[in-house]
N, C-alpha and C positions, 0 to 999 in steps of 0.2 A: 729886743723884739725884732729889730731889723734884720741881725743876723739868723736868725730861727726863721726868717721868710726867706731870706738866702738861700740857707743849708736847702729847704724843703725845695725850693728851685731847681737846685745842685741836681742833677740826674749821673747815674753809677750801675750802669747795666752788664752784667757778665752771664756769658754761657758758656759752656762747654760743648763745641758743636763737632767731637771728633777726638778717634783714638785710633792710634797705631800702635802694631806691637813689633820690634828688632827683636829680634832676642829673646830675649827673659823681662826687657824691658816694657813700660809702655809709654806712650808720650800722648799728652792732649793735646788738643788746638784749645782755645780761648778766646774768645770775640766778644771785644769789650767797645760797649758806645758808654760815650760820655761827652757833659758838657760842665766840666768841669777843667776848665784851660787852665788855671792857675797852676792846677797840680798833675795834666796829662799832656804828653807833646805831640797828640793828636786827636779829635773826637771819637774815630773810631779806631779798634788797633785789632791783630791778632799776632799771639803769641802760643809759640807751642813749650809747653811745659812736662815735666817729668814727676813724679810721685816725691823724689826728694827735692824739688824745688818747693813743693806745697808743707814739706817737713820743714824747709828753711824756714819759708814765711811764717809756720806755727811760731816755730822757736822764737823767732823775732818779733811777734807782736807779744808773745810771754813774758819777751825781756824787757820790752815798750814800759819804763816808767809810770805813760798816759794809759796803760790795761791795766794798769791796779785798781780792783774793785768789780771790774767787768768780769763780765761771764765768759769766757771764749768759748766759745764750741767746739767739743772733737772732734779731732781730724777724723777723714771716713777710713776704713780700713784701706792698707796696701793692697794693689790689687798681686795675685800670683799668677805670674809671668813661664813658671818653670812647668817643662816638657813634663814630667810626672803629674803636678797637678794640672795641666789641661790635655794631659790623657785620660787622667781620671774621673773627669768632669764630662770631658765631649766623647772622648772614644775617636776623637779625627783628628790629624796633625795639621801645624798649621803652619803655612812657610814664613822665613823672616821678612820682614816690612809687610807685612799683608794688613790692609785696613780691617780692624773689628766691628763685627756687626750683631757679635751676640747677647743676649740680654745683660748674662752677666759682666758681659765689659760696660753696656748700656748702665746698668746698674751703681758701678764706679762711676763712670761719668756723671751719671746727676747725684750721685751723695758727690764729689767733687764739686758737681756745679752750683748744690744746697747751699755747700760748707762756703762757697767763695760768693755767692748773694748774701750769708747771712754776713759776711763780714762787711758786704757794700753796702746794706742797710744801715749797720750800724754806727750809730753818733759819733762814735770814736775811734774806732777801726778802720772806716771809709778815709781816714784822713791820714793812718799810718803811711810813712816816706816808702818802706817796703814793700807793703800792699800795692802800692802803686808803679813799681820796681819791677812787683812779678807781673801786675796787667802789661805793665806800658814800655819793660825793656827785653828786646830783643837776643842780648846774649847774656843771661843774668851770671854767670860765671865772673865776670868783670865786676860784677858787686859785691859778691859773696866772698871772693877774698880778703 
């Protein structure tokens, strides 16, 4: 019982407050609070993440041992990055590094930002070493090797 009034203490807050597109690519920002010191190395963080970074963490909490049984949630669609489909979409070109403001990137962002709240809710997933890898480290390339 003790620990059950813990966990519910435990706070695990994630948004996605920003996307940028290079390229073809696109990268989020992520603005995570938390008071959960034991397993972050700071209360607040932000971390800008790419499309296969959030493929990584799927992968990895699939292969998490502790997710058997659970439900994972699907990831949200990739978003398309390529000069054909977003001439096709908007009909205007868009230059590289330009911050996105249009629905449909809006749109990625919160199924992004869905898909990574419903995992910070969860009993079991909020406490993957990963999870908290992609909130809380800066150049995740260093882990993923």
């Amino acid at each position: 019982a003790k620990r059950v009034k813990a966990e519910m203490d435990e706070v695990l807050r994630v948004k996605v407050v920003g996307s940028t597109k290079d390229g073809l690519s696109f990268s989020y920002k992520i603005h995570t609070v938390t008071n959960m010191d034991k397993y972050f190395t700071e209360p607040e963080m932000t971390t800008v993440r790419l499309y296969d970074d959030l493929q990584w963490l799927h992968y990895c909490i699939e292969q998490d041992e502790k997710s058997e049984g659970s439900i994972i949630p699907p990831l949200p669609n990739r978003p398309d990055g390529s000069t054909k489909g977003a001439l096709a979409r908007s009909k205007e070109l868009m230059s590289e590094n330009q911050v996105i403001g249009d629905d449909r990137v809006r749109r990625y962002c919160k199924a992004m930002e869905r898909y990574l709240q419903i995992l910070a809710r969860h009993p079991t997933f909020r406490y993957n070493e990963n999870f908290h890898q992609f909130l809380d480290t800066k150049d995740l390339d260093l882990i993923r090797k």
